[in-house]
C-alpha positions as CSV (number, residue, x, y, z in Angstrom):
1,X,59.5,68.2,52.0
2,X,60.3,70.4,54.8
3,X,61.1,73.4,52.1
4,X,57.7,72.6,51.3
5,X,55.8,72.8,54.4
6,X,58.1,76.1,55.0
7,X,56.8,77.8,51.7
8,X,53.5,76.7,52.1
9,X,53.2,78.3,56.1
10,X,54.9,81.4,55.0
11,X,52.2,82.0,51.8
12,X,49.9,81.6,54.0
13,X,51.0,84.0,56.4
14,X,52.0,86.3,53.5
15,X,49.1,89.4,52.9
16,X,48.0,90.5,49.5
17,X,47.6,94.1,47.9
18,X,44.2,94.3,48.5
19,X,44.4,93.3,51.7
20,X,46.5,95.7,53.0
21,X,43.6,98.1,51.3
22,X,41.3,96.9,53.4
23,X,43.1,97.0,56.7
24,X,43.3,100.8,55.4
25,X,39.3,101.1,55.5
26,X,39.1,98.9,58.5
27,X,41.9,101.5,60.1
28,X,39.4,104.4,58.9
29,X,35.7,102.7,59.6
30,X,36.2,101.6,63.0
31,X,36.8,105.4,64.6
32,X,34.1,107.0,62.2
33,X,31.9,104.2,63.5
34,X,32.6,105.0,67.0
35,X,32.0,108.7,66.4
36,X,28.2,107.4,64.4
37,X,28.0,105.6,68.0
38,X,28.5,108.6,70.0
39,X,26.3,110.6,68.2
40,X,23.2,108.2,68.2
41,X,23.7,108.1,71.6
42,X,23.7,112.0,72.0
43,X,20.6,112.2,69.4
44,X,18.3,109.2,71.0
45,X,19.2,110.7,74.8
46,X,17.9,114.6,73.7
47,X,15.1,113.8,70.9
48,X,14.2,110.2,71.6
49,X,11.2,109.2,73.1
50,X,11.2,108.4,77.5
51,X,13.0,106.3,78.5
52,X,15.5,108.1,76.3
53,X,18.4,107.0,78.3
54,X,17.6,103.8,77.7
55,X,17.3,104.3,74.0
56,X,20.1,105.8,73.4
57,X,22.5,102.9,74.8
58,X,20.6,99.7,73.0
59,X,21.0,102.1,69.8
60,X,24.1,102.9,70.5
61,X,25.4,99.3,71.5
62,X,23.7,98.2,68.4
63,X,25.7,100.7,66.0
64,X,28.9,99.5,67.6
65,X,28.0,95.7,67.7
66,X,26.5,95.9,63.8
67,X,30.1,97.8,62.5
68,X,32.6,95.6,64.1
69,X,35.2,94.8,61.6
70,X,35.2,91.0,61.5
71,X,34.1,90.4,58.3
72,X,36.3,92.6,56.6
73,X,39.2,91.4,58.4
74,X,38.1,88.2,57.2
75,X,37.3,89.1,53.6
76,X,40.2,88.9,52.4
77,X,42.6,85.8,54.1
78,X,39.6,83.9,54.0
79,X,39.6,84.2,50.2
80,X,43.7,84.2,49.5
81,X,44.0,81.2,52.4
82,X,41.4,78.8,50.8
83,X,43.0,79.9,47.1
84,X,46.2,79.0,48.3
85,X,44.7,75.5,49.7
86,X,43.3,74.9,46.8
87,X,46.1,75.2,44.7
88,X,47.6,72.4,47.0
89,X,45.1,70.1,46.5
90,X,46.0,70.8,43.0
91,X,49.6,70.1,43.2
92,X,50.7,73.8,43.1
93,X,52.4,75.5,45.6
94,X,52.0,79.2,45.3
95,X,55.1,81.2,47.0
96,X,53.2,84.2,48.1
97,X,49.6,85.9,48.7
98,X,50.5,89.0,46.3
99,X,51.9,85.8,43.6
100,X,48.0,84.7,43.5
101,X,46.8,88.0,43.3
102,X,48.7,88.8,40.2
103,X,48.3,85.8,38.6
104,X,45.2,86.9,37.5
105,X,46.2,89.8,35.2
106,X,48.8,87.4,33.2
107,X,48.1,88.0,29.3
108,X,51.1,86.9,27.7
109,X,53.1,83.0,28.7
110,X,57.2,82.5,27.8
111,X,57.8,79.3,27.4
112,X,61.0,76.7,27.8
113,X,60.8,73.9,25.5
114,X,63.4,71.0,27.1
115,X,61.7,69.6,29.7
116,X,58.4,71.8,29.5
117,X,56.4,71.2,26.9
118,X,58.7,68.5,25.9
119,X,59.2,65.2,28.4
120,X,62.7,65.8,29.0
121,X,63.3,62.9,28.2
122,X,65.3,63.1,24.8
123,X,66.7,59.4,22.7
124,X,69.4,59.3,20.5
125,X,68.3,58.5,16.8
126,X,70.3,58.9,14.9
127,X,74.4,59.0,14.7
128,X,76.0,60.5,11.8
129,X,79.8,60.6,11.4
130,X,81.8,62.1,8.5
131,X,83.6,59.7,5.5
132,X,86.8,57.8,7.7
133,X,84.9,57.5,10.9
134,X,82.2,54.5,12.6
135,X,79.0,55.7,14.2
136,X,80.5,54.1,17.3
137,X,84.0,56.1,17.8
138,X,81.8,59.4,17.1
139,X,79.3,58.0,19.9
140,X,81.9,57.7,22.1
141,X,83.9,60.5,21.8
142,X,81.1,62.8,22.3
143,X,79.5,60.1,25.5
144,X,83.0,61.1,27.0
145,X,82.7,64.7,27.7
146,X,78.9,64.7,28.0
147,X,79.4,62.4,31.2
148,X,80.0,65.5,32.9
149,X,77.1,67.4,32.2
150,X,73.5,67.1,33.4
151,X,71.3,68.4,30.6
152,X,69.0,66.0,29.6
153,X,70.6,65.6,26.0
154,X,73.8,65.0,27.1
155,X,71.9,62.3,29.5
156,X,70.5,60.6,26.3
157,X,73.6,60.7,24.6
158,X,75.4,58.9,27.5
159,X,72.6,56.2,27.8
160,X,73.1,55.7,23.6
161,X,76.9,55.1,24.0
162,X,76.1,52.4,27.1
163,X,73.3,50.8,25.5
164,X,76.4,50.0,22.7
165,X,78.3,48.7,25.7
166,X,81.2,51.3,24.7
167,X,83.9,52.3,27.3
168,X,84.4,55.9,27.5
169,X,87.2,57.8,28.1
170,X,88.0,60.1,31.4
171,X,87.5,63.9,30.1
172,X,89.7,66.7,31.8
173,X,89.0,70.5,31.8
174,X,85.1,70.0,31.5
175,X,83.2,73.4,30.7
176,X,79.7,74.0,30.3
177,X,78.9,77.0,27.7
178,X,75.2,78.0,28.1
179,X,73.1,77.8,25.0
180,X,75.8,76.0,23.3
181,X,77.0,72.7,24.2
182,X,80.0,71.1,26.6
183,X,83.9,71.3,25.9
184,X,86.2,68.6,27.2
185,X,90.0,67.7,27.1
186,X,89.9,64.0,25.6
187,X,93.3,62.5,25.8
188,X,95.1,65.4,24.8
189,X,92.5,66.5,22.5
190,X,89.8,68.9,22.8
191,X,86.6,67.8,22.0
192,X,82.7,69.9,21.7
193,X,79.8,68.9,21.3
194,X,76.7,71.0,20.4
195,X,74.8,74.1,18.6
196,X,76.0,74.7,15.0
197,X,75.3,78.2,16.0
198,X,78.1,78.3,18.4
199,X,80.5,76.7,16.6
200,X,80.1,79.4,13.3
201,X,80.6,82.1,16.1
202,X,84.2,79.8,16.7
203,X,84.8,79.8,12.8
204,X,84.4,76.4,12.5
205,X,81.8,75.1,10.1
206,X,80.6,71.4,8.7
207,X,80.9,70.0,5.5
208,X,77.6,70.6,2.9
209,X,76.8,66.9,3.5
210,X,76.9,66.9,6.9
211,X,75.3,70.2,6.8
212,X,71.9,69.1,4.6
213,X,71.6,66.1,6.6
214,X,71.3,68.4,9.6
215,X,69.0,70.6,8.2
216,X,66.8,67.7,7.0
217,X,66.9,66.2,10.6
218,X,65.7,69.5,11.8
219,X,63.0,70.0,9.6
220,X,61.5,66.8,11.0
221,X,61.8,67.9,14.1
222,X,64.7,66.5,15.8
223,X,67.1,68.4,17.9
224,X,70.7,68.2,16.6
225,X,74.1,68.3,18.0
226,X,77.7,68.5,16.0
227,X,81.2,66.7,17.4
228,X,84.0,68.5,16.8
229,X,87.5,67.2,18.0
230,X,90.6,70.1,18.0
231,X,88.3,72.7,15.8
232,X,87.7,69.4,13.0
233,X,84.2,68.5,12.7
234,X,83.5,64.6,12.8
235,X,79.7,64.2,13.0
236,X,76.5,65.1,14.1
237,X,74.1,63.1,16.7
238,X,70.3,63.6,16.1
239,X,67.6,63.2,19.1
240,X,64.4,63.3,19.7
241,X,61.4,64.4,22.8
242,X,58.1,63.6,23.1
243,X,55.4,67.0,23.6
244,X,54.2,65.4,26.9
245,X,50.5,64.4,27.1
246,X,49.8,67.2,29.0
247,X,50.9,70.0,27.1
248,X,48.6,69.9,24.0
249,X,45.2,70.2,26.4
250,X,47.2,72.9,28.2
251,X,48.0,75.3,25.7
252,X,44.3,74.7,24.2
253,X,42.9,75.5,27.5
254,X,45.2,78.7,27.8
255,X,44.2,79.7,24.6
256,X,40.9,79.5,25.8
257,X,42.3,81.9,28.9
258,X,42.8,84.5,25.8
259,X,46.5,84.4,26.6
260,X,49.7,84.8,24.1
261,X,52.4,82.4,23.6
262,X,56.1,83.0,22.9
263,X,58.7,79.9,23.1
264,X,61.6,80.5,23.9
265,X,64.4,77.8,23.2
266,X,68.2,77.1,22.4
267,X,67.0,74.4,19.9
268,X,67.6,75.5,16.4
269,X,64.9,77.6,14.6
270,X,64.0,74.7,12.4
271,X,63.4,72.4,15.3
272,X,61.2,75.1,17.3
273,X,59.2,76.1,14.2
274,X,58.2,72.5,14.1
275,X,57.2,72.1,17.3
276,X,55.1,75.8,17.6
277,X,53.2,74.6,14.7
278,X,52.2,71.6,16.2
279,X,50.8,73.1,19.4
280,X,49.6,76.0,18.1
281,X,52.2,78.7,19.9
282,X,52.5,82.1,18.5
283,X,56.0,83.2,18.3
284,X,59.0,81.5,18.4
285,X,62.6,82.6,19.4
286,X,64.7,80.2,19.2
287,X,68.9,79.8,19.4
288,X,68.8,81.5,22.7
289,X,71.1,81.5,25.9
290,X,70.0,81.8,29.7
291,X,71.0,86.4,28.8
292,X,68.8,85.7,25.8
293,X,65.7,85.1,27.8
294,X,66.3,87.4,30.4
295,X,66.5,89.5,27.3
296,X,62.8,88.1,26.3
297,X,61.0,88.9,29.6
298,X,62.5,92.5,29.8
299,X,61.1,93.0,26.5
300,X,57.5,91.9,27.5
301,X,57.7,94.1,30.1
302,X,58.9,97.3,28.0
303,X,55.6,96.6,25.7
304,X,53.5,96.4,28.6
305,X,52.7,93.1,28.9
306,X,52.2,90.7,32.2
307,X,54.3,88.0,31.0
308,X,54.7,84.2,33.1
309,X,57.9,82.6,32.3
310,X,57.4,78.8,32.9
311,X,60.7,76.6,32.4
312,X,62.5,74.2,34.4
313,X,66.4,73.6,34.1
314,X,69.1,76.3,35.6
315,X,69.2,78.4,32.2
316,X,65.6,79.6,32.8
317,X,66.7,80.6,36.5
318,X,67.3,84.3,35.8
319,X,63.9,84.6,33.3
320,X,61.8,82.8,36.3
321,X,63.1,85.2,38.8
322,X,62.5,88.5,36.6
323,X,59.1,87.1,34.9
324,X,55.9,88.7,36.5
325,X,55.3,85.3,37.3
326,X,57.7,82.5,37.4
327,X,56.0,78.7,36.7
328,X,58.7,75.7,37.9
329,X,58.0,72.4,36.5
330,X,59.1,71.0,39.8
331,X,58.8,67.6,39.6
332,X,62.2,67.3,37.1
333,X,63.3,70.5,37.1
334,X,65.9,72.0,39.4
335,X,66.0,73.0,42.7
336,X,66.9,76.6,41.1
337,X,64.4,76.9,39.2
338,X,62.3,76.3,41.8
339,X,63.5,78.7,44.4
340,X,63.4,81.2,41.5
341,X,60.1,80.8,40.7
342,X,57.0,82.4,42.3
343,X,54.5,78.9,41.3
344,X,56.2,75.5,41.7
345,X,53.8,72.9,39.6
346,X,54.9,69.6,41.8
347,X,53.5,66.7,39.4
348,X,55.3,68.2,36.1
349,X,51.7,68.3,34.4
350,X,51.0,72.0,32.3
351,X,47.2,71.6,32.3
352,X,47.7,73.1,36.1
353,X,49.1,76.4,34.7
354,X,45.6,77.6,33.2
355,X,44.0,76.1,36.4
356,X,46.2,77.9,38.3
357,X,45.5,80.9,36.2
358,X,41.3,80.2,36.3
359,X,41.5,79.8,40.5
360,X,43.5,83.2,41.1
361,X,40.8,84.8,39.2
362,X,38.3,83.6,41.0
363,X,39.8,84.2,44.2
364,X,40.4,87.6,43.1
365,X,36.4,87.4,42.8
366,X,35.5,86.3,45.6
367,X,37.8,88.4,47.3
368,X,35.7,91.2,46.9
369,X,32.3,89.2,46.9
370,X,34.1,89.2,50.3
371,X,34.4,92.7,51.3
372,X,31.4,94.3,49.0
373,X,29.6,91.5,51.6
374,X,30.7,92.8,54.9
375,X,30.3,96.4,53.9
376,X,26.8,95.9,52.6
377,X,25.3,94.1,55.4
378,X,27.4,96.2,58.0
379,X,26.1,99.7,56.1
380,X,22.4,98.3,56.1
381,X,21.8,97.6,59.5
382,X,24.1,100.1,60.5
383,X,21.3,102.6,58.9
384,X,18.5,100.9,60.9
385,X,20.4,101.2,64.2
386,X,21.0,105.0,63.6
387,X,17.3,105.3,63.5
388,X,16.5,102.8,66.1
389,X,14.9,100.0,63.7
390,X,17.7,97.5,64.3
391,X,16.7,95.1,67.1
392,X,20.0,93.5,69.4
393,X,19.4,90.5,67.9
394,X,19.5,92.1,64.4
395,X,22.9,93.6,65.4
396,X,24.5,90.3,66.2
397,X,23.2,89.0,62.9
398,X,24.6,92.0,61.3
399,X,28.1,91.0,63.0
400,X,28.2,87.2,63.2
401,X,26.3,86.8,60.4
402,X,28.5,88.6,58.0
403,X,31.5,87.1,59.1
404,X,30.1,84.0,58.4
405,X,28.9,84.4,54.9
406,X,32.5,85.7,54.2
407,X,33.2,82.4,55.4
408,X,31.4,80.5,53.3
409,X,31.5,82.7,50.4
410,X,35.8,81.8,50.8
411,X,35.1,77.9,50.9
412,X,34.0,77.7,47.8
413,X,37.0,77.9,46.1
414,X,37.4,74.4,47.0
415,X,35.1,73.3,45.2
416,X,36.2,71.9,41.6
């Protein structure tokens, strides 16, 4: 929480690209408006009608009271703070001021599929061992090294194994291979368990029966992992996620944004396909490692487009960081994803991503509502004080007044 409240105080304190434009003309208007002053003065005191002394000072006054910067000061952390707020009240915490300015210009989204557009939340359905072994010793051989990982499959495949009531054995020598699966010392044997596509790169392939009941589990849609004790395969375990309620009304809404899709996954190709088709995505890459995606995002950028990775475990740390825009699904994703990200989504629900999206623009709009406002009324009057039709009171209009339609021109982003 305190992370939080940091993130949130330094965004706000953060300035955007335009701003830092404006502070340019503010750092040019204010010294050619003291020189206008000067010479109104000058003008009213030797042309101006008796008392020109007199005159010349109200005028004067006047010009300098009607082109005080305020409003454009204000133009532009009135819009970006209120944006930022309401992204809060949203459930999105925005990292930075320049982060909501580019959000806007976003045409293309990368997305994870474990635990993004998916619940994260995969079952075991099916277990599948080769002739000479039960469902149960597959189970647990493959429960016993996936103890020691955190991905969410290995997570289901643990629960499966308990639900069974089966003991599992102490693994030694754990390693995690990214985009692949999990390797474990078993007793004295070794033991993996994951991507088919990993193992074929190790030489070691499944039987054709295992082999079409894989690629029939795929078709369907479910995500399947092999177990392979010392380099011999004994089975594959097939699982399944639900496409979270959100995700459907997200991507129509993104759609809607005109934006692209790509989805990128180390599911199988089968399993992606199915899942693309059934929300409507684009392009699919699928098979991919943590360097794969990296790989992705560079790509968007070479072919010029403004690419937002969203994704939430480790793996999609380095694509988050090197994205245009990094989305962290932050209520189950990792705390590196999230520090690598540039937009942490807090409540896990994708319909905020095109909100998100929808609010930078119009923040970007009323951004400069904001300062073609304070320009406009400050060149105006600033006209009619030259020539000595602005009134004092007109002047503090011209200067109060301005600042505070900027300010209410910024509160409406609040509104829904």
């Amino acid at each position: 929480l305190s992370q939080i409240i940091a993130l949130a105080a330094q965004a706000q304190r953060s300035r955007a690209p335009v701003q830092r434009q404006a502070d340019r003309v503010s750092s040019w208007f204010v010294p050619v408006v003291v020189l206008i002053a000067i010479l109104t003065f000058l003008l009213w005191w030797e042309f101006g009608p008796q008392p020109s002394l007199g005159f010349a000072i109200v005028n004067a006054v006047a010009v300098l009271i009607i082109a005080c910067p305020c409003a454009l000061g204000l133009a532009t952390p009135m819009a970006v703070t209120t944006g930022m707020g309401r992204g809060a009240q949203l459930g999105v915490l925005i990292k930075d001021a320049e982060t909501l300015e580019r959000l806007g210009t976003i045409d293309t989204i990368l997305l994870d599929k474990t635990g993004t557009l998916t619940e994260g939340k995969p079952s075991v359905v099916e277990v599948h061992p080769l002739p000479g072994l039960s469902a149960r010793d597959l189970l647990a051989c493959a429960a016993a090294v996936e103890a020691a990982s955190e991905h969410p499959i290995a997570s289901a495949i643990v629960a499966a194994a308990k639900e069974r009531n089966l003991q599992l054995a102490k693994v030694k020598d754990f390693q995690a291979v990214p985009g692949g699966g999990v390797i474990g010392t078993v007793g004295d044997k070794e033991v993996f368990v994951g991507q088919a596509a990993f193992l074929k790169k190790k030489g070691v392939f499944i039987d054709a029966e295992c082999s079409t009941r894989s690629a029939e589990l795929q078709a369907s849609g479910f995500t399947v992992v092999l177990v392979v004790l010392d380099g011999r395969p004994l089975g594959l375990i097939a699982l399944t996620d639900k496409i979270k309620e959100s995700t459907k009304p997200a991507i129509e809404a993104l759609h809607g944004l005109g934006l692209k899709f790509k989805m990128l996954t180390g599911d199988t190709r089968s399993t992606a396909d199915r899942v693309a088709k059934d929300l409507r995505i684009d392009e699919v890459a699928a098979e991919l490692s943590p360097h794969d995606k990296l790989v992705h995002v560079y790509q968007m950028k070479e072919q010029g487009r403004h690419a937002a990775y969203v994704g939430d475990g480790i793996n999609d740390a380095p694509a988050l960081a090197r994205a245009d825009i990094g989305f962290a699904m932050g209520a189950a994703g990792t705390d590196t994803a999230m520090e690598a990200a540039d937009v942490v989504i807090m409540n896990d629900d994708l319909r905020r991503i095109p909100e998100t999206i929808r609010l930078s623009r119009r923040t970007h709009a009323v951004l400069w509502q904001n300062i073609g406002l304070a320009l406009g009324i400050k060149a105006i009057f600033l006209g009619l004080a030259v020539f000595g039709n602005a009134t004092m009171w007109m002047a503090v209009f011209a200067d109060m007044g301005a600042s505070l339609l900027v300010v209410g021109n910024g509160v409406r982003l609040l509104r829904k």
